[in-house]
N, C-alpha and C positions, 0 to 999 in steps of 0.2 A: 381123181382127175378133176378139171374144173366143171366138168358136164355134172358131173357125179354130185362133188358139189351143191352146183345150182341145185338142181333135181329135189337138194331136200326142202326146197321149199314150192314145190310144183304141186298142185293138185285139180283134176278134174273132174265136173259133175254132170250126171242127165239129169237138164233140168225137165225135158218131155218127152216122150212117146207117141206118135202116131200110127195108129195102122188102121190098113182097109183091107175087109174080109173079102176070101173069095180067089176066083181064080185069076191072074195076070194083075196081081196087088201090087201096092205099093208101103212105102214104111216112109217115118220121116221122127228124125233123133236130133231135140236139140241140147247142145252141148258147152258148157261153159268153163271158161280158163278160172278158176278159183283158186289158183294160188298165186305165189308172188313171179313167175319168170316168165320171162318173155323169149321170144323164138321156140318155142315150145312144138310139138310135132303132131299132131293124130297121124298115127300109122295104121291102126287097124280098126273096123268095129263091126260086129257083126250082133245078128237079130236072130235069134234061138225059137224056134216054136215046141210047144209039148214031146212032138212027137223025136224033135234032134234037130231037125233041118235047121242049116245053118244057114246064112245070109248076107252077103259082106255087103256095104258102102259101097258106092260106085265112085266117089268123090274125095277117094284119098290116094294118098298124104297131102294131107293138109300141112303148110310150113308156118313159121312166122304169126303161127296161136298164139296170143299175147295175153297179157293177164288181164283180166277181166272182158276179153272177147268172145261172143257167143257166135253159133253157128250151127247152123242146121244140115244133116249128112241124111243122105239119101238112100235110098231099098228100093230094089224092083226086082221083080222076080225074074230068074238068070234065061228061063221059056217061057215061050206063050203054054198055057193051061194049067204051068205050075203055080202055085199060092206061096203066100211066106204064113199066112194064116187062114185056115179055111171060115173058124168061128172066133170072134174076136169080144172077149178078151179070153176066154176059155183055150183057146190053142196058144198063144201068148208063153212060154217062156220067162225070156229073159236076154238083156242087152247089154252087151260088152265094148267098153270102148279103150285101148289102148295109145299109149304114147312113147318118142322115143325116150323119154326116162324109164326105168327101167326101175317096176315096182310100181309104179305110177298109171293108174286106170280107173275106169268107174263101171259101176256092174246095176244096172236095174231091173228088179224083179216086183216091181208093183205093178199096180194097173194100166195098162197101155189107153191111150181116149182113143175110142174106136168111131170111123167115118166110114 
């Protein structure tokens, strides 16, 4: 298809990590269009800590991600007293970002900058 197509030349990158330790946290993922197509999607991304807990973006889908445009996707934790990380960078995981191409996502597992 022509989606399919385009897609082979889509890719996306995290360029950072934020996160604050503790209980009623917050996260913050910036993300950049690094391939060639434009109308591009984030549909999903979520913030993995050690222990499993998962995380999702409160600010997606994002439409109309164009190539070479960055943006930053936000994390807050879903209750009050729940954390996304208790000790930061030590409970830290790992961050998935997905797109609607299909194969097309970015995954970070290095050091998160902790605030």
């Amino acid at each position: 298809t022509a989606q399919a197509a385009d897609c082979t030349s889509a890719n996306v990158v995290i360029e950072d990590v934020f996160l604050a330790a503790g209980f009623n946290t917050t996260g913050r993922v910036i993300v950049r269009n690094a391939g060639l197509l434009d109308n591009m999607q984030l549909v999903s991304a979520q913030i993995y800590n050690r222990t499993g807990g998962n995380f999702s973006a409160s600010s997606l889908p994002i439409s109309n991600f164009n190539r070479g445009n960055v943006t930053t996707l936000s994390f807050s934790t879903p209750a009050a007293g729940s954390t996304i990380v208790t000790a930061c960078p030590s409970d830290f995981s790992r961050v998935l970002v997905s797109t609607n191409c299909g194969g097309i996502s970015a995954e970070f597992t290095g050091t998160p900058k902790c605030f």
